[in-house]
FISENU-356001 format. One record per residue (C-alpha): residue in three letters; x, y, z; residue number from 1. Coordinates in Angstrom, 2 decimals, m for minus. Example, Ala and Ser with C-alpha at 12.3 -4.5 7.8 and 13.67 -1.06 7.14 Angstrom:
% residues 2
+-----+---------+---------+---------+-----+
! res !      px !      py !      pz !   n !
+-----+---------+---------+---------+-----+
! ALA !   12.30 !   m4.50 !    7.80 !   1 !
! SER !   13.67 !   m1.06 !    7.14 !   2 !
+-----+---------+---------+---------+-----+
This chain:
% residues 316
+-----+---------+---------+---------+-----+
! res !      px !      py !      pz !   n !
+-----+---------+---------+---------+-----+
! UNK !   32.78 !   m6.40 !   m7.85 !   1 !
! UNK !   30.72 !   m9.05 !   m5.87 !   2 !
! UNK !   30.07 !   m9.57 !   m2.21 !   3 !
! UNK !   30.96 !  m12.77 !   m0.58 !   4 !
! UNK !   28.37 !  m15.46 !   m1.79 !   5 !
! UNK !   27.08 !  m14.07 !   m4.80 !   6 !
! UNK !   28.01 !  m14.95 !   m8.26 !   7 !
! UNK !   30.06 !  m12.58 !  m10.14 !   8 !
! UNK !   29.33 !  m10.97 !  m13.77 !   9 !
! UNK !   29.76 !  m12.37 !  m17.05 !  10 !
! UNK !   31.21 !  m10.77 !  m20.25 !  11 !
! UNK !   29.99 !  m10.18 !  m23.99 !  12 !
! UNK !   32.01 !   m8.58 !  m26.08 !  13 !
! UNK !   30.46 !   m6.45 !  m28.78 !  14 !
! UNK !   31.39 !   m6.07 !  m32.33 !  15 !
! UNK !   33.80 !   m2.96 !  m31.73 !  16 !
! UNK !   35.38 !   m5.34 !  m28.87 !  17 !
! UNK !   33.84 !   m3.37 !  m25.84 !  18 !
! UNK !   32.98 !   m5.44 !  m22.42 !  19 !
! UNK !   29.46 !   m5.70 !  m21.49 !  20 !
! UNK !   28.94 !   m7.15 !  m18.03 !  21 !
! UNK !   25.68 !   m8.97 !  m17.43 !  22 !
! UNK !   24.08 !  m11.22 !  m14.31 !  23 !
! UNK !   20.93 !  m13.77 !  m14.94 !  24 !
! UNK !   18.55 !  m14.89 !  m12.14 !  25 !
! UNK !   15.52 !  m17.01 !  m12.55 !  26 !
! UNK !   15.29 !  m20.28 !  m14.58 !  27 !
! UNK !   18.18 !  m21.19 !  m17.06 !  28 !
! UNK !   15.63 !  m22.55 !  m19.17 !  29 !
! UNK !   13.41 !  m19.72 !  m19.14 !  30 !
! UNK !   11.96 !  m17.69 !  m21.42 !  31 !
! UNK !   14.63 !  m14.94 !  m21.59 !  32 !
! UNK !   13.69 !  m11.33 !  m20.47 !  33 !
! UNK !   16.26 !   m8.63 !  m20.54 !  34 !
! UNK !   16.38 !   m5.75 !  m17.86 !  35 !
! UNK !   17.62 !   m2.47 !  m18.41 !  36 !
! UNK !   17.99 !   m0.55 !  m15.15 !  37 !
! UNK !   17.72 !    2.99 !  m14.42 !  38 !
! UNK !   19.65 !    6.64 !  m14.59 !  39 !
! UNK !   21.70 !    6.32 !  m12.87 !  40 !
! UNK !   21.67 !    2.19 !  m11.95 !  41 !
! UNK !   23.32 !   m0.97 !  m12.95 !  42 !
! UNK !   22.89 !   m4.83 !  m13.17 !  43 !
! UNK !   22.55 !   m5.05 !   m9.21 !  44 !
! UNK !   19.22 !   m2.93 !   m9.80 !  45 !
! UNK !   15.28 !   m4.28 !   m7.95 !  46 !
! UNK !   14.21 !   m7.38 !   m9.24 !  47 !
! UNK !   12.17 !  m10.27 !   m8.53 !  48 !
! UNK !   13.49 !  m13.03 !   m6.07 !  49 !
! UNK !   15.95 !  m15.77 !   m8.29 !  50 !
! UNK !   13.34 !  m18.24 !   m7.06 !  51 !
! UNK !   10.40 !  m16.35 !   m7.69 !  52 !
! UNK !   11.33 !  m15.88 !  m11.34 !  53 !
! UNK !   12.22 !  m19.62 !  m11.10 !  54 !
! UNK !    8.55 !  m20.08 !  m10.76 !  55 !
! UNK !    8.01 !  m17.67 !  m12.95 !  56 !
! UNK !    9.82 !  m19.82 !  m15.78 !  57 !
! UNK !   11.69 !  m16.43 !  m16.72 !  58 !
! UNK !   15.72 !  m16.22 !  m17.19 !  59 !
! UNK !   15.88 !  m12.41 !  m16.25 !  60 !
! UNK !   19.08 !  m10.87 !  m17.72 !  61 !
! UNK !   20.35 !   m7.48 !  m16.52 !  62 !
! UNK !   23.61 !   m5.59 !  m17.52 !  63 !
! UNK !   25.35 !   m2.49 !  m16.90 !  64 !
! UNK !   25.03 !   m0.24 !  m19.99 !  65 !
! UNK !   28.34 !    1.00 !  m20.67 !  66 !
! UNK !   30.32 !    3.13 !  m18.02 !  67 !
! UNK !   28.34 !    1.71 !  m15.65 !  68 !
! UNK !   29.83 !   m0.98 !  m13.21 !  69 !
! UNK !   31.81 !   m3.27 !  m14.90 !  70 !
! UNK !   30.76 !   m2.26 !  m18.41 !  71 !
! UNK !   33.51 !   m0.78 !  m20.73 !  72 !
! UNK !   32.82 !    3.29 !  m21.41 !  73 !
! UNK !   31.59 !    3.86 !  m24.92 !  74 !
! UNK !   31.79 !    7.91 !  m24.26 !  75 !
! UNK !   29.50 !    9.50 !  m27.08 !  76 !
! UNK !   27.07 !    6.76 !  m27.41 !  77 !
! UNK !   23.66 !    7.21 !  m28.16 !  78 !
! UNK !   20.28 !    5.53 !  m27.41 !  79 !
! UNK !   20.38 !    3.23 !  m29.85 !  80 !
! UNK !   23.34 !    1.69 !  m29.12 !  81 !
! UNK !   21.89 !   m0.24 !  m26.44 !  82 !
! UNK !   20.26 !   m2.47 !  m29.07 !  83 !
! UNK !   23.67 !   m3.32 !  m29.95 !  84 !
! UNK !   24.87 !   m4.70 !  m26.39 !  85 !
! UNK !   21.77 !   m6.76 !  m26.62 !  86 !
! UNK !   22.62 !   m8.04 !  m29.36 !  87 !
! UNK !   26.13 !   m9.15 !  m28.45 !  88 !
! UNK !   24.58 !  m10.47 !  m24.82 !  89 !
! UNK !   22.19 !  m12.47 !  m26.79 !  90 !
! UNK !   24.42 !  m14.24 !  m29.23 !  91 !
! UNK !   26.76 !  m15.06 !  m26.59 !  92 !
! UNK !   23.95 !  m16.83 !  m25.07 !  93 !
! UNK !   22.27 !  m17.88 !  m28.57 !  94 !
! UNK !   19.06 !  m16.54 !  m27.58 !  95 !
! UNK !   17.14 !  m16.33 !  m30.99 !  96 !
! UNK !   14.52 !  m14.71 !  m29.21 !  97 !
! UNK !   13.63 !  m12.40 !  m26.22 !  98 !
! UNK !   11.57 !   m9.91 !  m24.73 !  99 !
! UNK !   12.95 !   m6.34 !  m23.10 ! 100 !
! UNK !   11.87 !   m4.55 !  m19.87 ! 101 !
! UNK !   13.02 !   m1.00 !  m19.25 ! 102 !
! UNK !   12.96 !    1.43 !  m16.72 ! 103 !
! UNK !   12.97 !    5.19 !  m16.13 ! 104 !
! UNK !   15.96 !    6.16 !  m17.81 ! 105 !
! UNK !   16.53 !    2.49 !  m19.01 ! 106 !
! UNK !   13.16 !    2.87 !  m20.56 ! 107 !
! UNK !   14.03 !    4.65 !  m24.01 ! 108 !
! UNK !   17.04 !    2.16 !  m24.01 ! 109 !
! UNK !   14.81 !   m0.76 !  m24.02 ! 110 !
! UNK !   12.30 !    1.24 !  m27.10 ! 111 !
! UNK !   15.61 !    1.09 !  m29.62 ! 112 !
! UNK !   15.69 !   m2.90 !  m29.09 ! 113 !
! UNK !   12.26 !   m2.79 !  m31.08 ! 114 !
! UNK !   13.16 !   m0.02 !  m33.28 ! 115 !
! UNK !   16.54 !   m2.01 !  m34.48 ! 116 !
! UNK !   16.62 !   m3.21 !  m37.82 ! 117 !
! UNK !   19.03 !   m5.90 !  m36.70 ! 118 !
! UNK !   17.21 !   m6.92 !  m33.81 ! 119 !
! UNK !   13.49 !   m7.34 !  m36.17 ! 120 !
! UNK !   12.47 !  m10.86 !  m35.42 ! 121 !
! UNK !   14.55 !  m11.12 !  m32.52 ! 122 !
! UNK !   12.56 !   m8.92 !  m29.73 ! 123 !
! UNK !    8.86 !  m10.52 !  m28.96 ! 124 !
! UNK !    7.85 !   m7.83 !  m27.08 ! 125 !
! UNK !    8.75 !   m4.63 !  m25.53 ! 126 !
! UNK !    8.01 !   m3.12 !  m21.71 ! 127 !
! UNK !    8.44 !    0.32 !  m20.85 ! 128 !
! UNK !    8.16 !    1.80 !  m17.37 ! 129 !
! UNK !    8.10 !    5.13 !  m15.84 ! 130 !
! UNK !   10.16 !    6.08 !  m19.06 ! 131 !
! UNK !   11.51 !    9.58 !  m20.30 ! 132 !
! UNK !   10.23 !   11.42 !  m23.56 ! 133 !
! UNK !   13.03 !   12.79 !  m26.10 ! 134 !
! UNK !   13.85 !   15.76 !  m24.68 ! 135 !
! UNK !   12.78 !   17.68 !  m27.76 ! 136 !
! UNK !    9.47 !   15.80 !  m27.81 ! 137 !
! UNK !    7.25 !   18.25 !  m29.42 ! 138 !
! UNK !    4.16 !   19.35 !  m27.84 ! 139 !
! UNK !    5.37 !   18.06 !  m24.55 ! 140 !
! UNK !    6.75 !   20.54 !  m21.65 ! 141 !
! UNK !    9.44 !   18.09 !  m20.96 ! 142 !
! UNK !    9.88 !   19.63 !  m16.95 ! 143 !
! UNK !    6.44 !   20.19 !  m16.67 ! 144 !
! UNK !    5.66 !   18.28 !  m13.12 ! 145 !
! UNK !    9.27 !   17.29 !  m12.39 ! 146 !
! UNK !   10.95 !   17.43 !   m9.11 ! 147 !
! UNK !   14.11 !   20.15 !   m8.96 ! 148 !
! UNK !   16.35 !   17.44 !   m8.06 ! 149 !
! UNK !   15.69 !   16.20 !  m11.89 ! 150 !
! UNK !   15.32 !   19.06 !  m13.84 ! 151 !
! UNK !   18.77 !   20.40 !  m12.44 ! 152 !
! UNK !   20.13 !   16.87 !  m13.11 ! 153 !
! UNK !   19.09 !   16.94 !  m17.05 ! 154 !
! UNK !   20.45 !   20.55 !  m17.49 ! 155 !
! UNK !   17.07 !   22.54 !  m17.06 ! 156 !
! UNK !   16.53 !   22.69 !  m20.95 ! 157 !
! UNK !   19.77 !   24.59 !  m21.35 ! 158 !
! UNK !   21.72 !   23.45 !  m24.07 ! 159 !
! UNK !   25.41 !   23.62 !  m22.60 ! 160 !
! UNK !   26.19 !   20.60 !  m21.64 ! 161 !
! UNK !   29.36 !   21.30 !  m19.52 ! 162 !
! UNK !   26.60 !   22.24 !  m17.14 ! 163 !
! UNK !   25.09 !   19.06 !  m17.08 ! 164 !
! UNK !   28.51 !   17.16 !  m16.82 ! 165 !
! UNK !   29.78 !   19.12 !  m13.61 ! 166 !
! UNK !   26.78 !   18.43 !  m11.96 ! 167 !
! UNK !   26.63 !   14.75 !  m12.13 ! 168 !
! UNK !   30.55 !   14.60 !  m11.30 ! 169 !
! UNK !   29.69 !   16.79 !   m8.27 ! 170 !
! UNK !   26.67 !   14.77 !   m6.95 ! 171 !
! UNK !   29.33 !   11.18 !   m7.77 ! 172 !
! UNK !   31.83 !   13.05 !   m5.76 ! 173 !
! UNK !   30.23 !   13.24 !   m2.93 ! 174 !
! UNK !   28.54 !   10.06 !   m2.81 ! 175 !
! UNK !   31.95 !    8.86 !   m3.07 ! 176 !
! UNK !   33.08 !   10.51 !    0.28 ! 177 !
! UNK !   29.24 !    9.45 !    1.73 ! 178 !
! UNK !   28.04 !    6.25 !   m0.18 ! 179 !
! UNK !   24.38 !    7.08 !    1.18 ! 180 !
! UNK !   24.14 !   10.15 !    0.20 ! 181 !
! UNK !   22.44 !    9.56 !   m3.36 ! 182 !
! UNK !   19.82 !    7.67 !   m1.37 ! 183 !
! UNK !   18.82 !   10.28 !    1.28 ! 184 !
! UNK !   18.65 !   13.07 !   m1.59 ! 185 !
! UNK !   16.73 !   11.24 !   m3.48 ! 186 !
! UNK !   14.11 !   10.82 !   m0.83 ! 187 !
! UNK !   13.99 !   14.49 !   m0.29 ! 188 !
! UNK !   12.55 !   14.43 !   m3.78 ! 189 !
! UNK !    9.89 !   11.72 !   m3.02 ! 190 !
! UNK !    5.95 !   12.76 !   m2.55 ! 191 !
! UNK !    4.14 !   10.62 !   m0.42 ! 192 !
! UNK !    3.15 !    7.80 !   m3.05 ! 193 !
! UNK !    7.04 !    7.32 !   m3.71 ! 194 !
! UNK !    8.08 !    7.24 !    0.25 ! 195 !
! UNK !    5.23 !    4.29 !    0.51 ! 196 !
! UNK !    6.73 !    2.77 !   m2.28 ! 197 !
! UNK !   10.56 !    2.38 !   m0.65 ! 198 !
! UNK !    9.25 !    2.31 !    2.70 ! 199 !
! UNK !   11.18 !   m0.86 !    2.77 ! 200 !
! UNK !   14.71 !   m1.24 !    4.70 ! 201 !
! UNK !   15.63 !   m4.09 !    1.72 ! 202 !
! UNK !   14.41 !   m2.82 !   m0.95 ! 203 !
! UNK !   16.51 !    0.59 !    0.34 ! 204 !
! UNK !   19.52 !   m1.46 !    0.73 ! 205 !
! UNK !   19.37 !   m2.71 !   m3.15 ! 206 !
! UNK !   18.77 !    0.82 !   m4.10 ! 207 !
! UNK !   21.91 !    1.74 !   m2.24 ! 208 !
! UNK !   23.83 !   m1.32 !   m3.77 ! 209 !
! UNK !   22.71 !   m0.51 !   m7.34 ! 210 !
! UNK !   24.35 !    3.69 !   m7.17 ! 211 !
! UNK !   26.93 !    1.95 !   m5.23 ! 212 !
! UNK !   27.80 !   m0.60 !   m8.39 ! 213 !
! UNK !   27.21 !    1.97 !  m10.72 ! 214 !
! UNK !   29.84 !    4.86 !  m10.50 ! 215 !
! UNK !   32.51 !    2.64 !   m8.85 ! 216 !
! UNK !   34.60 !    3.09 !  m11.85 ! 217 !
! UNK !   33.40 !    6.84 !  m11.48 ! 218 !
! UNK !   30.68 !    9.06 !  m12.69 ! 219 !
! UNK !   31.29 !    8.23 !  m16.60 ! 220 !
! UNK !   28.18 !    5.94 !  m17.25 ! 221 !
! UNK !   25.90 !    8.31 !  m15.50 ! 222 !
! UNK !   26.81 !   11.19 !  m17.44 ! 223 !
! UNK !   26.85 !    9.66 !  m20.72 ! 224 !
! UNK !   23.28 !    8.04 !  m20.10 ! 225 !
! UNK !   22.08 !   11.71 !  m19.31 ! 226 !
! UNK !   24.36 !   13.03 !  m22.24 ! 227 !
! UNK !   22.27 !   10.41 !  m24.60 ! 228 !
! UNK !   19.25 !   10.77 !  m22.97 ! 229 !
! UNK !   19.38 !   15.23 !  m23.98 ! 230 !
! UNK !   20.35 !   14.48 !  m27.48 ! 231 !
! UNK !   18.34 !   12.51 !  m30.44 ! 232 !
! UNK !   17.82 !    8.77 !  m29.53 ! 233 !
! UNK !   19.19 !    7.72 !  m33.09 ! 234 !
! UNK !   15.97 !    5.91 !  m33.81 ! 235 !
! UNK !   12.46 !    6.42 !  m34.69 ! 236 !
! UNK !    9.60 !    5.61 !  m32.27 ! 237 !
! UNK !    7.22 !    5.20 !  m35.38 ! 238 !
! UNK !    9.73 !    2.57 !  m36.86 ! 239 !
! UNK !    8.38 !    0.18 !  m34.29 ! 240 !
! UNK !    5.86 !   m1.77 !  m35.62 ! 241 !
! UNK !    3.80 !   m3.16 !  m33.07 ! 242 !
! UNK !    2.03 !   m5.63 !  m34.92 ! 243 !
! UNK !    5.70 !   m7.96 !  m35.09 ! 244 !
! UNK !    6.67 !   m6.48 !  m31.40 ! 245 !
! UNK !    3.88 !   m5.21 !  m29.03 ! 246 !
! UNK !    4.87 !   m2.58 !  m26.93 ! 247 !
! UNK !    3.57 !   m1.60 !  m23.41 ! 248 !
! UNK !    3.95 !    1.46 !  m21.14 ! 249 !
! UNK !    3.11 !    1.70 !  m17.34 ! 250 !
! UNK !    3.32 !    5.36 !  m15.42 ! 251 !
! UNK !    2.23 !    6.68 !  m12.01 ! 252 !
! UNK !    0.42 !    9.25 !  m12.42 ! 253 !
! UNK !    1.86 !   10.85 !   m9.65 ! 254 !
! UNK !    5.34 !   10.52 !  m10.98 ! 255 !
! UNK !    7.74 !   13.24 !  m10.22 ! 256 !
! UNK !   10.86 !   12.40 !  m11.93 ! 257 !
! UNK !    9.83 !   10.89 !  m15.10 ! 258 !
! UNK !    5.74 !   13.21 !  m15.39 ! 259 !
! UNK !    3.35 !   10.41 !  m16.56 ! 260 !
! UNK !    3.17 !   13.12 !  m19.25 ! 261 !
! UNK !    6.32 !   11.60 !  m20.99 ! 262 !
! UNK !    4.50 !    7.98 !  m21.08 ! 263 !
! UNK !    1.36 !    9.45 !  m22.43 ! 264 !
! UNK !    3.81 !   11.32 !  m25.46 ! 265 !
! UNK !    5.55 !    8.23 !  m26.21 ! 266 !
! UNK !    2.02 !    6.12 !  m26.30 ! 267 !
! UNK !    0.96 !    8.51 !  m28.84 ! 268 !
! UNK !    3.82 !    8.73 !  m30.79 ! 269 !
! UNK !    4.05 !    4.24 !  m30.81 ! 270 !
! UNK !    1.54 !    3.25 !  m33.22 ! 271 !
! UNK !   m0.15 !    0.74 !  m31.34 ! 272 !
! UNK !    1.53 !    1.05 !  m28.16 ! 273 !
! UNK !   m0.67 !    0.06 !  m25.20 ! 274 !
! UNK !   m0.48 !    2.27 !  m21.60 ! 275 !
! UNK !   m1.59 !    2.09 !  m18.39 ! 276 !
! UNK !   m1.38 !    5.15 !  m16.07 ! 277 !
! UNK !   m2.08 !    4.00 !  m12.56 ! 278 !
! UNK !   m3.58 !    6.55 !  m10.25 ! 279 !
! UNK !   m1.85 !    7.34 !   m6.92 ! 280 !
! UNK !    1.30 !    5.65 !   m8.24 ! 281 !
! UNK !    4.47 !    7.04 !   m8.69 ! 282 !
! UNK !    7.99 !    6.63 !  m10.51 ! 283 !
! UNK !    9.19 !    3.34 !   m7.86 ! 284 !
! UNK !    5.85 !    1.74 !   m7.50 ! 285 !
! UNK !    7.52 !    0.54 !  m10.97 ! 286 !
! UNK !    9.13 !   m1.87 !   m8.95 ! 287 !
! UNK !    5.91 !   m3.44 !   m7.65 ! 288 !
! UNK !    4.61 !   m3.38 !  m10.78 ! 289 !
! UNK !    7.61 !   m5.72 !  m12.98 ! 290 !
! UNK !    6.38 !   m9.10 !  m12.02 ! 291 !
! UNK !    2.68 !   m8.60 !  m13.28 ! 292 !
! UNK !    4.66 !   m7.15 !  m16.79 ! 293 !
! UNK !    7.24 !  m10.05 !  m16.50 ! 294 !
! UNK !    4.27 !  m12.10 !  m17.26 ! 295 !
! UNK !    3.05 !  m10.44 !  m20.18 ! 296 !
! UNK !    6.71 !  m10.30 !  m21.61 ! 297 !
! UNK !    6.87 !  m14.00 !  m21.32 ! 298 !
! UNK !    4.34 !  m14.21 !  m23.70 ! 299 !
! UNK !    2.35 !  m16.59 !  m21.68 ! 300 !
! UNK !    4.69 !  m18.95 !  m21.50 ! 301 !
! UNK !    5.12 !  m18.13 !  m17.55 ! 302 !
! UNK !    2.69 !  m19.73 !  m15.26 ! 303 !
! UNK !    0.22 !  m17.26 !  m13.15 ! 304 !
! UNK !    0.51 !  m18.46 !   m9.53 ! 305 !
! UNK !    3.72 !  m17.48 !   m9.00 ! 306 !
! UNK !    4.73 !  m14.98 !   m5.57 ! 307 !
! UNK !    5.80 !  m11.01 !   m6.40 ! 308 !
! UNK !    8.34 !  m10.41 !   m3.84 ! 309 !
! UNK !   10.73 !   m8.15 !   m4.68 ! 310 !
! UNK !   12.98 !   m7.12 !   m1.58 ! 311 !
! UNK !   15.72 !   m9.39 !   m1.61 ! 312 !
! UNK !   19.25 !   m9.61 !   m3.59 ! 313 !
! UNK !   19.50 !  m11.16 !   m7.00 ! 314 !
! UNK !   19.24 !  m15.18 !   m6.23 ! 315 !
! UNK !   17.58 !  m15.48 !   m2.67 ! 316 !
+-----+---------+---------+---------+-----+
């Protein structure tokens, strides 16, 4: 679905003949960057201004992963498997190289692009923002310093996942009936560096489009990312060789629903993996923070100059 005056999706099909839907703002000549949003989110997620990345000399690409938006469900999926709607995004668009942003729960999505075998040669490099940890990650207390609102949303460490499921169909039920309703519980969950962070009506507003886009075909692509996101990834973080691919993590430290504690496992567990935990940050000052790593993902091939606005809609 689009609004009037803005372009709709495109479609890749992948291998097993599955729709991926995908936007790109930003230069058509750019170096190309793609975006993988949030749990739960879509391709109408916070980016840059289309004319900022213009200047930026960066063809941003976002999709919904699948059950998302206008995505096809691929019910079971794992992790991984988002390396292999990249891959089907990117030859439709012969891209023989790219780089890969992700965020919060889009984050571990975008680590299996420089895991993949397939993908080896393909990915330059590799952002990661305000990411989740396995959930078996050991030596990490996975809840440790997480808001309520998120622990009860990933289960609360208890295996049955029937639990998990009726919650997210619950909370998608009734922001069916009240299409704000994800937005004003999530800022119940927010500490003061997060409210500081949205304290912008626009940047609310794409927030509220992204949910919006996300479960209007229902709750399926929310509960399979948080199905995926509780079981193994399907890939191993030490497989990513850094040296081909470099690989670089950003956290608030004051992050609530993804603890800076899961970016400081994941660092560790990268060989080579850069990080950066910001004090007085939290989980959406990752917003603020994607043009600066939009820059280092274009390899510098993107000139420095360029504005970092971010609240506006895809293109203005």
């Amino acid at each position: 679905m689009t609004r009037e005056g803005e372009p709709g999706p495109r479609y890749a099909h992948r291998a097993d003949n599955k729709r991926v839907a995908y936007e790109e703002t930003g230069a058509p000549d750019g170096f190309p960057v793609f975006l993988m949003h949030g749990t739960p989110g879509s391709r109408r997620g916070p980016k840059p201004r289309g004319i900022v990345l213009y200047r930026m000399g960066i063809r941003l690409i976002a999709y919904d992963r699948p059950g998302y938006g206008d995505s096809d469900r691929f019910e079971g999926r794992d992790v991984a498997d988002a390396a292999r709607d990249v891959e089907a995004i990117a030859d439709q668009l012969d891209l023989d190289r790219f780089a890969v942003a992700g965020r919060s729960g889009g984050g571990p999505h975008a680590l299996a692009c420089a895991a993949d075998e397939r993908l080896r040669g393909r990915v330059s490099r590799v952002a990661v923002l305000v990411s989740f940890a396995p959930s078996e990650a050991i030596g990490l207390d996975w809840f440790e310093g997480m808001n309520g609102d998120n622990q009860r949303g990933f289960g609360n460490g208890r295996p049955d996942t029937e639990i998990v499921v009726e919650e997210i169909r619950q909370r998608a039920a009734r922001a069916a009936e009240d299409p704000r309703f994800l937005l004003r519980d999530l800022m119940t969950q927010m500490g003061p560096p997060d409210r500081r962070a949205i304290n912008d009506a626009a940047l609310r507003g794409i927030i509220f489009d992204t949910y919006q886009e996300a479960l209007r075909a229902g709750p399926y692509g929310w509960i399979d990312d948080v199905l995926a996101l509780r079981r193994d990834w399907k890939f191993d973080l030490d497989a990513i060789d850094t040296m081909a691919t470099p690989v670089r993590l950003w956290h608030g430290a004051d992050d609530t629903f993804a603890p800076a504690s899961h970016g400081r496992w994941l660092a560790a567990r990268i060989p080579g993996a850069e990080i950066e935990v910001q004090p007085g940050a939290a989980h959406f000052d990752a917003m603020g923070q994607l043009p600066r790593i939009l820059r280092w993902l274009g390899d510098g091939q993107v000139p420095t100059g360029a504005d970092v606005l971010i609240g506006a809609r895809p293109g203005q």
